[in-house]
PDB file of N, CA, C and O in Angstrom:
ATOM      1  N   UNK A   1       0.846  -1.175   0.000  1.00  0.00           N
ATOM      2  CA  UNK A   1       0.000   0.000   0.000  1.00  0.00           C
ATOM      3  C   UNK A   1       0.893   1.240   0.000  1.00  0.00           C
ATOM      4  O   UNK A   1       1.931   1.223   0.661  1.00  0.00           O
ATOM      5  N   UNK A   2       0.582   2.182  -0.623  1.00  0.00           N
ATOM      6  CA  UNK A   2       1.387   3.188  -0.673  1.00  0.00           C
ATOM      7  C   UNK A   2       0.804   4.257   0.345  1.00  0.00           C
ATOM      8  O   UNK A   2      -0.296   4.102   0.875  1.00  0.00           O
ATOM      9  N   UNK A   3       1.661   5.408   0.591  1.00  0.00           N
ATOM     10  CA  UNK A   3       1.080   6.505   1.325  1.00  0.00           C
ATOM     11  C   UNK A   3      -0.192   7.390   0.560  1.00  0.00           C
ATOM     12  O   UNK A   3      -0.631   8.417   1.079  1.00  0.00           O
ATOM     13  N   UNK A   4      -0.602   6.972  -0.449  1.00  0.00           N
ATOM     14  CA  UNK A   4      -1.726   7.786  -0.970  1.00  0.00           C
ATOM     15  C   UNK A   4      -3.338   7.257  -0.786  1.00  0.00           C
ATOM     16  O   UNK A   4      -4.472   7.647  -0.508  1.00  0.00           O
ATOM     17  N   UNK A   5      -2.459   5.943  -1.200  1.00  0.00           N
ATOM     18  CA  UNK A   5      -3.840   4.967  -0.757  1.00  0.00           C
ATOM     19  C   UNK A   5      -4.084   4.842   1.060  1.00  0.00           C
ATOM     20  O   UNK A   5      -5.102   4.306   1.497  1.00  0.00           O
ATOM     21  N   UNK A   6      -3.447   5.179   1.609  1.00  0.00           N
ATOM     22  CA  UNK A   6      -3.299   5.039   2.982  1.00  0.00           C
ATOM     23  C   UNK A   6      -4.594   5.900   3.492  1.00  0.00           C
ATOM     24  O   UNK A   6      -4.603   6.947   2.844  1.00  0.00           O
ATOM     25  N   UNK A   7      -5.608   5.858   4.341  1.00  0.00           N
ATOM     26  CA  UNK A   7      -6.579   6.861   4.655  1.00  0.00           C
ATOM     27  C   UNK A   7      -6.099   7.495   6.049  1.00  0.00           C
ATOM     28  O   UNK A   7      -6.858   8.239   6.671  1.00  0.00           O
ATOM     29  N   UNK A   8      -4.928   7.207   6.482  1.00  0.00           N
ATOM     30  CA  UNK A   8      -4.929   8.310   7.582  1.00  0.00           C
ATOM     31  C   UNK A   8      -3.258   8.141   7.115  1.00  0.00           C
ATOM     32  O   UNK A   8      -2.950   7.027   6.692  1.00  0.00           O
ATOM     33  N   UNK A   9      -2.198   9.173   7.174  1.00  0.00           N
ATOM     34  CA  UNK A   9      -0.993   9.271   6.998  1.00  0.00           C
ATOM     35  C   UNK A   9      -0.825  10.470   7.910  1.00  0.00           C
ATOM     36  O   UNK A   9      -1.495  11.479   7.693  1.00  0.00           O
ATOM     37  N   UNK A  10       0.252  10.405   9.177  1.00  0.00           N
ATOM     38  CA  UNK A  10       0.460  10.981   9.973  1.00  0.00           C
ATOM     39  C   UNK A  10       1.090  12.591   9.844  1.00  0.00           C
ATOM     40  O   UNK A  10       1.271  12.353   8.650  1.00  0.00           O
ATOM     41  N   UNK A  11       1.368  13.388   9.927  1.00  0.00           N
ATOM     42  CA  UNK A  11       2.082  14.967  10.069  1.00  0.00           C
ATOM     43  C   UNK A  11       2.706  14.956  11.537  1.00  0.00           C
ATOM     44  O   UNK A  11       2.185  15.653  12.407  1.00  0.00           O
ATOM     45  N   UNK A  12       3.739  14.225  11.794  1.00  0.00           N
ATOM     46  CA  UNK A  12       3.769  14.882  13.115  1.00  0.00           C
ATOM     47  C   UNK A  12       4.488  16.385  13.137  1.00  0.00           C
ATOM     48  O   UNK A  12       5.081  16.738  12.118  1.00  0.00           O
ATOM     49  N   UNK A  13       4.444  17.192  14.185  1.00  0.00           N
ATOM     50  CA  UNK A  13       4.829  18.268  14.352  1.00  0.00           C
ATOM     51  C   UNK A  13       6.735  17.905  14.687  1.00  0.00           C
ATOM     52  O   UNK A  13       7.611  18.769  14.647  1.00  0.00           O
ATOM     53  N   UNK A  14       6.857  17.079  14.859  1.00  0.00           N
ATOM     54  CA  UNK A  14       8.163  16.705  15.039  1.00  0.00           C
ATOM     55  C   UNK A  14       8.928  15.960  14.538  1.00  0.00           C
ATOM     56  O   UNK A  14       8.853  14.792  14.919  1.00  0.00           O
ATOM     57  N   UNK A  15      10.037  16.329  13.424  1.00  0.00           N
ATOM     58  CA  UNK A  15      10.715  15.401  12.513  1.00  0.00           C
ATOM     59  C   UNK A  15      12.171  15.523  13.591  1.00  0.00           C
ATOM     60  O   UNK A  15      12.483  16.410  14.385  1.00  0.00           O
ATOM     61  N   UNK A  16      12.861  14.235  13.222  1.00  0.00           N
ATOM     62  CA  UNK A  16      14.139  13.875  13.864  1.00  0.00           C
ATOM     63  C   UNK A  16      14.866  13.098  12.661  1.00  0.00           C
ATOM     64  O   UNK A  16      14.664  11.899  12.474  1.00  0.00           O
ATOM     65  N   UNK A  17      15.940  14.053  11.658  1.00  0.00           N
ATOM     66  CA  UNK A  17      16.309  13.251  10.651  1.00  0.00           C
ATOM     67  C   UNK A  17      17.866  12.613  11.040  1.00  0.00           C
ATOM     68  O   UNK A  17      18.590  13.136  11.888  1.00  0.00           O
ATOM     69  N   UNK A  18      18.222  11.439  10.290  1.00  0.00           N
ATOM     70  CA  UNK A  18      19.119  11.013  10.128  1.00  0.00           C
ATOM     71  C   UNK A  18      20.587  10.817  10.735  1.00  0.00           C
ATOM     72  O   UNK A  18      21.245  11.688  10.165  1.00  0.00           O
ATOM     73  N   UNK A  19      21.347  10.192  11.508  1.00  0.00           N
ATOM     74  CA  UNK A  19      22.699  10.964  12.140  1.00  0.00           C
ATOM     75  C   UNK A  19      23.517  11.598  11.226  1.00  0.00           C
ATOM     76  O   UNK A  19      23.925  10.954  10.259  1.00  0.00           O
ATOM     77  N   UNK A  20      23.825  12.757  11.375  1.00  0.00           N
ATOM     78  CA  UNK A  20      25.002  13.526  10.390  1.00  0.00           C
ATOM     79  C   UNK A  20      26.585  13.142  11.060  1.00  0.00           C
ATOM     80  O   UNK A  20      26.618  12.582  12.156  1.00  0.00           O
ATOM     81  N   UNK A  21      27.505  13.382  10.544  1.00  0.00           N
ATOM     82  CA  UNK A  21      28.751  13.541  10.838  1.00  0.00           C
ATOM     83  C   UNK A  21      29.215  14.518  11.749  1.00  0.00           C
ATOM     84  O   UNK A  21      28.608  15.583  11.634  1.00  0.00           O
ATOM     85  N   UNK A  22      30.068  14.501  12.593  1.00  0.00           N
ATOM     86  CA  UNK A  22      30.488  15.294  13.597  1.00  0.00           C
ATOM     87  C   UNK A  22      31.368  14.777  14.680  1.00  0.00           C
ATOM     88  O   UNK A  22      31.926  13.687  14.808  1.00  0.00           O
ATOM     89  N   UNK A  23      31.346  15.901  15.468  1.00  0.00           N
ATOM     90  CA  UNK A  23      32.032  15.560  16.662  1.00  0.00           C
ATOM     91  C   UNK A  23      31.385  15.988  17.764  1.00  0.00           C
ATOM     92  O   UNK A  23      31.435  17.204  17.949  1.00  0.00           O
ATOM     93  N   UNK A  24      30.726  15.267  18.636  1.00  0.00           N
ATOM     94  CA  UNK A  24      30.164  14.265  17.978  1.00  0.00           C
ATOM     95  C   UNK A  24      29.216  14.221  17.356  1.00  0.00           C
ATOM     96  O   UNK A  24      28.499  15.219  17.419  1.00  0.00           O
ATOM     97  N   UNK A  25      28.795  13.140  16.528  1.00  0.00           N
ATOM     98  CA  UNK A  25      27.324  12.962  15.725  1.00  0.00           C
ATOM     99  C   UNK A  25      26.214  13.572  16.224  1.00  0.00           C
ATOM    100  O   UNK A  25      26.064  13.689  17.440  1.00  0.00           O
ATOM    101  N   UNK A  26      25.228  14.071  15.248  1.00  0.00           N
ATOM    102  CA  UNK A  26      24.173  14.781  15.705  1.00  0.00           C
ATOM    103  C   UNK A  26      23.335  14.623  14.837  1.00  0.00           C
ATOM    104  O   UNK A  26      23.815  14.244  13.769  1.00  0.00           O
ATOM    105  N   UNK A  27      21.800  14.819  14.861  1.00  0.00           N
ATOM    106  CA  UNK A  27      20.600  14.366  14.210  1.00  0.00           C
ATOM    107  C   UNK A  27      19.892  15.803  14.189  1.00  0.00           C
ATOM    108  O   UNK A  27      19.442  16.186  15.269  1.00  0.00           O
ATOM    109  N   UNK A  28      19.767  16.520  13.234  1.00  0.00           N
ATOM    110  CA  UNK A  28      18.727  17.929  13.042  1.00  0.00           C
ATOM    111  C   UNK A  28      17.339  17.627  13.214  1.00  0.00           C
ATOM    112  O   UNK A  28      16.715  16.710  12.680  1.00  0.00           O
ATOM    113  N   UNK A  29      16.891  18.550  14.066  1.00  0.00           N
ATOM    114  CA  UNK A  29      15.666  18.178  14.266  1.00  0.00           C
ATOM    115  C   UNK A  29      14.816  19.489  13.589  1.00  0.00           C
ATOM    116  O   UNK A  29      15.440  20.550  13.556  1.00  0.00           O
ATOM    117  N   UNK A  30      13.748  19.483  13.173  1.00  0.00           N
ATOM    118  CA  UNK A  30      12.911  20.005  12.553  1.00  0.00           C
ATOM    119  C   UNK A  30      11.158  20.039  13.540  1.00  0.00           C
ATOM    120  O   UNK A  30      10.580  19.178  14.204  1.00  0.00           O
ATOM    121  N   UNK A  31      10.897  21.131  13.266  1.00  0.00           N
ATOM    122  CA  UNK A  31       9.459  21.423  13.983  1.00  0.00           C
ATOM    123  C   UNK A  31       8.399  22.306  13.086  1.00  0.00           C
ATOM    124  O   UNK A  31       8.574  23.505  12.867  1.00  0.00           O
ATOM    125  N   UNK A  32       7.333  21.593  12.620  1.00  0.00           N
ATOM    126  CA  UNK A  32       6.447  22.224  11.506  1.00  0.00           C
ATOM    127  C   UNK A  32       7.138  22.491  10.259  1.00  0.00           C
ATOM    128  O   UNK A  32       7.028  23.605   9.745  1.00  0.00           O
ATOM    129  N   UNK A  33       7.869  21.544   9.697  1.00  0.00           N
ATOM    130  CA  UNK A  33       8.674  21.972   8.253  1.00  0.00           C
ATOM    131  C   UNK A  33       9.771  22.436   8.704  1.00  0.00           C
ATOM    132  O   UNK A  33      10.624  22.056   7.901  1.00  0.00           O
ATOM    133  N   UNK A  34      10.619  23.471  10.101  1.00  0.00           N
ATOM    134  CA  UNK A  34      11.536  24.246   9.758  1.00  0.00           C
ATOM    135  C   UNK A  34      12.446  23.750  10.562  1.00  0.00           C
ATOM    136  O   UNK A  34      12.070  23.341  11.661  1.00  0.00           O
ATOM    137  N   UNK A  35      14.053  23.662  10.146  1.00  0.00           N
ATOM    138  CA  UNK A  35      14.975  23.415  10.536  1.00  0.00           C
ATOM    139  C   UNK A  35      15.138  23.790  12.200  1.00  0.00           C
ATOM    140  O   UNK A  35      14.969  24.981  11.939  1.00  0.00           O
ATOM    141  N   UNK A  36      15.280  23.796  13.350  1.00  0.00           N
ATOM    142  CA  UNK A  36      15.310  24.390  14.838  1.00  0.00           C
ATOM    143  C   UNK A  36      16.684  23.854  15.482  1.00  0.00           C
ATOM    144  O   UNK A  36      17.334  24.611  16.203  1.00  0.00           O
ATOM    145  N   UNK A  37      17.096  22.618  15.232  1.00  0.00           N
ATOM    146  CA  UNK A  37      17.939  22.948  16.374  1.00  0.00           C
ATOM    147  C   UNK A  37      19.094  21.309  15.873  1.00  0.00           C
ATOM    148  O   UNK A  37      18.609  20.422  15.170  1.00  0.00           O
ATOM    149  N   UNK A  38      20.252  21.247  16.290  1.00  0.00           N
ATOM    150  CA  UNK A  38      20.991  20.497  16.235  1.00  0.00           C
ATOM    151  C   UNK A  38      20.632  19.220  18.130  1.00  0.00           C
ATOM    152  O   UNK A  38      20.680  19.511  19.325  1.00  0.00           O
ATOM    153  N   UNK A  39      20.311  17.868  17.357  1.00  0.00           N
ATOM    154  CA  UNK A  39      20.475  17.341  18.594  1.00  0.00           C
ATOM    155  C   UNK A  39      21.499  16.235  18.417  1.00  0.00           C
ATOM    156  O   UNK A  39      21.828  15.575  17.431  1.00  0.00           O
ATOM    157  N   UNK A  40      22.034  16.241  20.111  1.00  0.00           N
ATOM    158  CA  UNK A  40      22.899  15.334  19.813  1.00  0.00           C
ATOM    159  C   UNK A  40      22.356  14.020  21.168  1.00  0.00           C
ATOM    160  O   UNK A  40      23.187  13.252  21.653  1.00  0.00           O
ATOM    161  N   UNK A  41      21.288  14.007  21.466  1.00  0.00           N
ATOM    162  CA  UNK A  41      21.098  12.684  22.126  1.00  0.00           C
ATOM    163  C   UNK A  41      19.057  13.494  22.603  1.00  0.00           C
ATOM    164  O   UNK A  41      18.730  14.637  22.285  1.00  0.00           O
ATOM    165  N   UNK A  42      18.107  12.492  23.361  1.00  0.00           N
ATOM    166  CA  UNK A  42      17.493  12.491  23.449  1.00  0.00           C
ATOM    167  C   UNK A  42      16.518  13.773  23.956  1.00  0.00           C
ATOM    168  O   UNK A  42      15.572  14.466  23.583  1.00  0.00           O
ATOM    169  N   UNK A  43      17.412  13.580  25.038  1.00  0.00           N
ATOM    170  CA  UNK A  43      17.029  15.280  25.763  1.00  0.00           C
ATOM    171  C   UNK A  43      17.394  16.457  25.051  1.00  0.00           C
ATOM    172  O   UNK A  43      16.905  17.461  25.568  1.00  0.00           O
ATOM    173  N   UNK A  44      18.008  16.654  24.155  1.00  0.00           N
ATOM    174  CA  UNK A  44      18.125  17.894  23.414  1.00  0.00           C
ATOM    175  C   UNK A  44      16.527  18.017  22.379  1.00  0.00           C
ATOM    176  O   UNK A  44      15.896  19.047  22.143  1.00  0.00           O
ATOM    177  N   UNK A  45      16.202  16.561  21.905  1.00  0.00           N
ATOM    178  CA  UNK A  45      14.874  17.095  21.742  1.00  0.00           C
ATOM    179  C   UNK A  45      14.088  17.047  22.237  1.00  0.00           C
ATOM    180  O   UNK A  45      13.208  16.919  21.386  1.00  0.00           O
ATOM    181  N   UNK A  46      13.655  17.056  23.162  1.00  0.00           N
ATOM    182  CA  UNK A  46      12.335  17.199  24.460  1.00  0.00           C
ATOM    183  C   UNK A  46      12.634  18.539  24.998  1.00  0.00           C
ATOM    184  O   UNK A  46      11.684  19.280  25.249  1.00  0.00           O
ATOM    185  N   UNK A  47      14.117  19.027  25.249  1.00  0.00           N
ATOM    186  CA  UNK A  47      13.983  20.499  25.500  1.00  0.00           C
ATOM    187  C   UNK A  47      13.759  21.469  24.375  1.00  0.00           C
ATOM    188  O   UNK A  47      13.320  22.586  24.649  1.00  0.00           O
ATOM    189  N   UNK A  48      14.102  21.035  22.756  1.00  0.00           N
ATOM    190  CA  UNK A  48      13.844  22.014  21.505  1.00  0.00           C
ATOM    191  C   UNK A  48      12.182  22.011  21.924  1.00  0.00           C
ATOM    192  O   UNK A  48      11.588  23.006  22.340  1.00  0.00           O
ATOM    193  N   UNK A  49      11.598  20.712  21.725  1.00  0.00           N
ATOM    194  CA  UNK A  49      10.052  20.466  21.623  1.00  0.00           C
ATOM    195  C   UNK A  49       9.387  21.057  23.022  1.00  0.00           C
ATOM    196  O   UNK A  49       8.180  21.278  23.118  1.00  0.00           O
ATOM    197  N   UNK A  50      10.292  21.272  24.046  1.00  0.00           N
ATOM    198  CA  UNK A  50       9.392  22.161  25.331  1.00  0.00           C
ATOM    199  C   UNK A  50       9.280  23.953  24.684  1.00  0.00           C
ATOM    200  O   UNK A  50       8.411  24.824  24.649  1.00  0.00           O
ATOM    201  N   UNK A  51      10.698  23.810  24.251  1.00  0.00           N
ATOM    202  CA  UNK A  51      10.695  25.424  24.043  1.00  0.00           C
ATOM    203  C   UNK A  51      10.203  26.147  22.639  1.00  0.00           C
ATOM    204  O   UNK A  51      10.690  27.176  22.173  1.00  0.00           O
ATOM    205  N   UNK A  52       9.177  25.407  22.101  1.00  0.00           N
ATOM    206  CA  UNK A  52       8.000  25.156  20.900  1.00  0.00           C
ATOM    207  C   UNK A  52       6.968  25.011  21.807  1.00  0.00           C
ATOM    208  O   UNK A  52       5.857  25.436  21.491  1.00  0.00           O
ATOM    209  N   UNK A  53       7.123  24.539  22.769  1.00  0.00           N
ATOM    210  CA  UNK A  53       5.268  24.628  23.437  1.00  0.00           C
ATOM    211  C   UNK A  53       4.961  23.403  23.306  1.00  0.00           C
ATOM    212  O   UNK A  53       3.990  23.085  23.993  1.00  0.00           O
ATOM    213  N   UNK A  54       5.651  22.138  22.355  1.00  0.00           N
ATOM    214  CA  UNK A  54       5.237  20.634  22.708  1.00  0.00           C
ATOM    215  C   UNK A  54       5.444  19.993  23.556  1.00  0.00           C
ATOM    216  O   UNK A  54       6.612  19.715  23.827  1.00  0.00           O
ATOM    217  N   UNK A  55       4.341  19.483  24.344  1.00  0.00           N
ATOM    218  CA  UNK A  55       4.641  18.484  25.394  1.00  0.00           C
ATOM    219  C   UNK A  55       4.578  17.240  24.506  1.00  0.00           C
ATOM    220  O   UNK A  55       3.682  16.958  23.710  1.00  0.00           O
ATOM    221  N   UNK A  56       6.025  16.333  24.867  1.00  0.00           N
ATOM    222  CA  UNK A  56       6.153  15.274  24.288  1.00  0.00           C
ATOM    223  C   UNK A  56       5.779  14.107  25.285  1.00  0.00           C
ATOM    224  O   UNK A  56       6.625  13.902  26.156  1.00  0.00           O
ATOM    225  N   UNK A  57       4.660  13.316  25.304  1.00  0.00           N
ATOM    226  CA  UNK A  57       4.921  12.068  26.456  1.00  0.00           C
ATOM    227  C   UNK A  57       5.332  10.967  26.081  1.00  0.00           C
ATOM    228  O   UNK A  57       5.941  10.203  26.830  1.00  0.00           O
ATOM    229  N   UNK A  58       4.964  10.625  24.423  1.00  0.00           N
ATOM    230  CA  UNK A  58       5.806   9.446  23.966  1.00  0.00           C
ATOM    231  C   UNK A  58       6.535   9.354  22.993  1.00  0.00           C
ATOM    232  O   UNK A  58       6.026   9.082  21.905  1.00  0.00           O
ATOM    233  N   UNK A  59       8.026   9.567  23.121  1.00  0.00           N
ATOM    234  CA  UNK A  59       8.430   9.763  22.155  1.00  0.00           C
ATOM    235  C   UNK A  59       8.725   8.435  20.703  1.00  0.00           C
ATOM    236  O   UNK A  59       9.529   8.499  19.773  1.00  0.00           O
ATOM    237  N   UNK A  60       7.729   7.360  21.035  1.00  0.00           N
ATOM    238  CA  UNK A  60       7.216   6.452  20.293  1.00  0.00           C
ATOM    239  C   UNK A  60       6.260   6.480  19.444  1.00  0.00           C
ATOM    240  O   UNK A  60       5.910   5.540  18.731  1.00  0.00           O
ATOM    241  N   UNK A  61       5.684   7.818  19.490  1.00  0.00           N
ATOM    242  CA  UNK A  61       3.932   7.961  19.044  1.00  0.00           C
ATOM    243  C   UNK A  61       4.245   8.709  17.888  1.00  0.00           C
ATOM    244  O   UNK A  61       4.625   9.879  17.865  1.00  0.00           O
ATOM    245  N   UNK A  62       3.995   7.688  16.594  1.00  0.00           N
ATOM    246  CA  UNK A  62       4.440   8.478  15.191  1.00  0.00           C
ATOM    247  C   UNK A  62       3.572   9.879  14.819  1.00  0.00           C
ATOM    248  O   UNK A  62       3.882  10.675  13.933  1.00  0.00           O
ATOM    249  N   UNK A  63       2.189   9.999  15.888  1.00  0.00           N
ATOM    250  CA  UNK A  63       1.623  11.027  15.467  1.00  0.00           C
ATOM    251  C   UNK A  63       2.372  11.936  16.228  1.00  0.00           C
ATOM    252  O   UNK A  63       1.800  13.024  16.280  1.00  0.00           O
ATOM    253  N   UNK A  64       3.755  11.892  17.021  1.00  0.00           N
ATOM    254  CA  UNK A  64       3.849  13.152  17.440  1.00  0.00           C
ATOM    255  C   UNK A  64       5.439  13.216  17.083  1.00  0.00           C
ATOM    256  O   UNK A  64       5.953  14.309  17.317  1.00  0.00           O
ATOM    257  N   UNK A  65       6.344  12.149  16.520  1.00  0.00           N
ATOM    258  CA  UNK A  65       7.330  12.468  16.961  1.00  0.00           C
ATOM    259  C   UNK A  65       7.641  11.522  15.220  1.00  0.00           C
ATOM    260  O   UNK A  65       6.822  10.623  15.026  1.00  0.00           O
ATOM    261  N   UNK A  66       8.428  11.663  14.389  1.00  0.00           N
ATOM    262  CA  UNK A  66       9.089  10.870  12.869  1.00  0.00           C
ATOM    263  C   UNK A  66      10.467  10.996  13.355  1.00  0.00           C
ATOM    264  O   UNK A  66      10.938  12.101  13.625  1.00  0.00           O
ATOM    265  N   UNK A  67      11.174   9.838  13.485  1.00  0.00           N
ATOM    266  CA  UNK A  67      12.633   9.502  13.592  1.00  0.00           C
ATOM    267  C   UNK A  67      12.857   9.182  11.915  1.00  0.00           C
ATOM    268  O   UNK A  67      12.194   8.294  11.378  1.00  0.00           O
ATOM    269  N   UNK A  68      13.483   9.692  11.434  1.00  0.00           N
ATOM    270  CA  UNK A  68      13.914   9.190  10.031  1.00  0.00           C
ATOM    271  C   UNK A  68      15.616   8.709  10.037  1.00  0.00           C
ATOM    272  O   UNK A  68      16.513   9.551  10.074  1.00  0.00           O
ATOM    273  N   UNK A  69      15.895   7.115   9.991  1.00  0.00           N
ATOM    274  CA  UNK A  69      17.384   7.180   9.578  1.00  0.00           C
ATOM    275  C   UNK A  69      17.638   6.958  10.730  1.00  0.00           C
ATOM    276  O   UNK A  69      18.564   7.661  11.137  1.00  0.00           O
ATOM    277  N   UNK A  70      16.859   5.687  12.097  1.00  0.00           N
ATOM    278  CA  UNK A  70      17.370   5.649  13.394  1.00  0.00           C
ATOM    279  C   UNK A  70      16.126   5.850  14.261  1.00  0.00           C
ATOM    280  O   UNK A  70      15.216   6.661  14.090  1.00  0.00           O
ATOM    281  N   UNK A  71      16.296   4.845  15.330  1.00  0.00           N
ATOM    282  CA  UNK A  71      15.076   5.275  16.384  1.00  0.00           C
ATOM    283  C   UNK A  71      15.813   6.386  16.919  1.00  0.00           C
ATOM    284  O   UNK A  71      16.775   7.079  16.586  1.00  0.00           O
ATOM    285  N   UNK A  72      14.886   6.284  18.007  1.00  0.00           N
ATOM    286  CA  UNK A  72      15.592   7.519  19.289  1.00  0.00           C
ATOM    287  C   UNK A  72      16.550   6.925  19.816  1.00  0.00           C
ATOM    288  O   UNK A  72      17.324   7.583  20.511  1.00  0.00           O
ATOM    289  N   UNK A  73      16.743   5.609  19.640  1.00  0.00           N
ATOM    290  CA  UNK A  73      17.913   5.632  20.455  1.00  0.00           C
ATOM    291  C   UNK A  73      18.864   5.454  19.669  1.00  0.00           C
ATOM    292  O   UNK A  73      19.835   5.116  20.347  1.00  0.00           O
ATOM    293  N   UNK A  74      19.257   5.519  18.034  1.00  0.00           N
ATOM    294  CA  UNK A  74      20.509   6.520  17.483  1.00  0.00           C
ATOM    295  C   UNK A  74      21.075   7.380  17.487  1.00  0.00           C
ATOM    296  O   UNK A  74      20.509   8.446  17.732  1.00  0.00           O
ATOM    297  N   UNK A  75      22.241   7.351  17.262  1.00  0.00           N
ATOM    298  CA  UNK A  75      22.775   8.302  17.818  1.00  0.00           C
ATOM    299  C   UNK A  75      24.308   8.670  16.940  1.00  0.00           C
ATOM    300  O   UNK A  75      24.978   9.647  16.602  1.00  0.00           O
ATOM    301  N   UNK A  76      24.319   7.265  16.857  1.00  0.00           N
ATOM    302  CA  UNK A  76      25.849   7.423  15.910  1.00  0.00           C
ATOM    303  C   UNK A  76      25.737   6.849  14.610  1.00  0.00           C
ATOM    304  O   UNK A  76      24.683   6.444  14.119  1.00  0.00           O
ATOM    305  N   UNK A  77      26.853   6.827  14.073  1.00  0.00           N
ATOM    306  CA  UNK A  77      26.671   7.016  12.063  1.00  0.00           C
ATOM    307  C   UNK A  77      27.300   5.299  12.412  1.00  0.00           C
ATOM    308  O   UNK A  77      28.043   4.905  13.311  1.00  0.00           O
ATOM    309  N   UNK A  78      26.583   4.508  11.196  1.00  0.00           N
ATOM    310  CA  UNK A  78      26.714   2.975  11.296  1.00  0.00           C
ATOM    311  C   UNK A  78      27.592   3.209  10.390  1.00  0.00           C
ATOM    312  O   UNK A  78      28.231   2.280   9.896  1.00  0.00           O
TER     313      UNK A  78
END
């Protein structure tokens, strides 16, 4: 099934893409489309997403939270 045929396809307000390269590694996080903040482990996004006004309670719940390229608990480049 593709995402078109799909009748509910999620938006969360919170994207978490990919690990980038660094020192150390870090994952950009994004809020409503726009680039916000460099994270480099869990709590950096629960404090970006407090200081947006999101209360996060699960950060499992695809309607609130898209890990792309790694759960939450990635962190480093495979």
């Amino acid at each position: 099934m593709t995402e078109i045929a799909c009748p509910y396809v999620t938006h969360p307000r919170i994207m978490v893409l990919g690990v980038q390269p660094g020192k150390p590694p870090f994952r950009i996080v994004e809020i409503d489309g726009e680039v916000v903040a460099e994270a480099r482990a869990i709590t950096d996004v629960l404090m970006v997403a407090a200081e947006a006004g999101i209360t996060v309670h699960d950060l499992d719940d695809p309607d609130v939270v898209r890990w792309v390229g790694g759960d939450k608990h990635h962190w480093t480049l495979r």
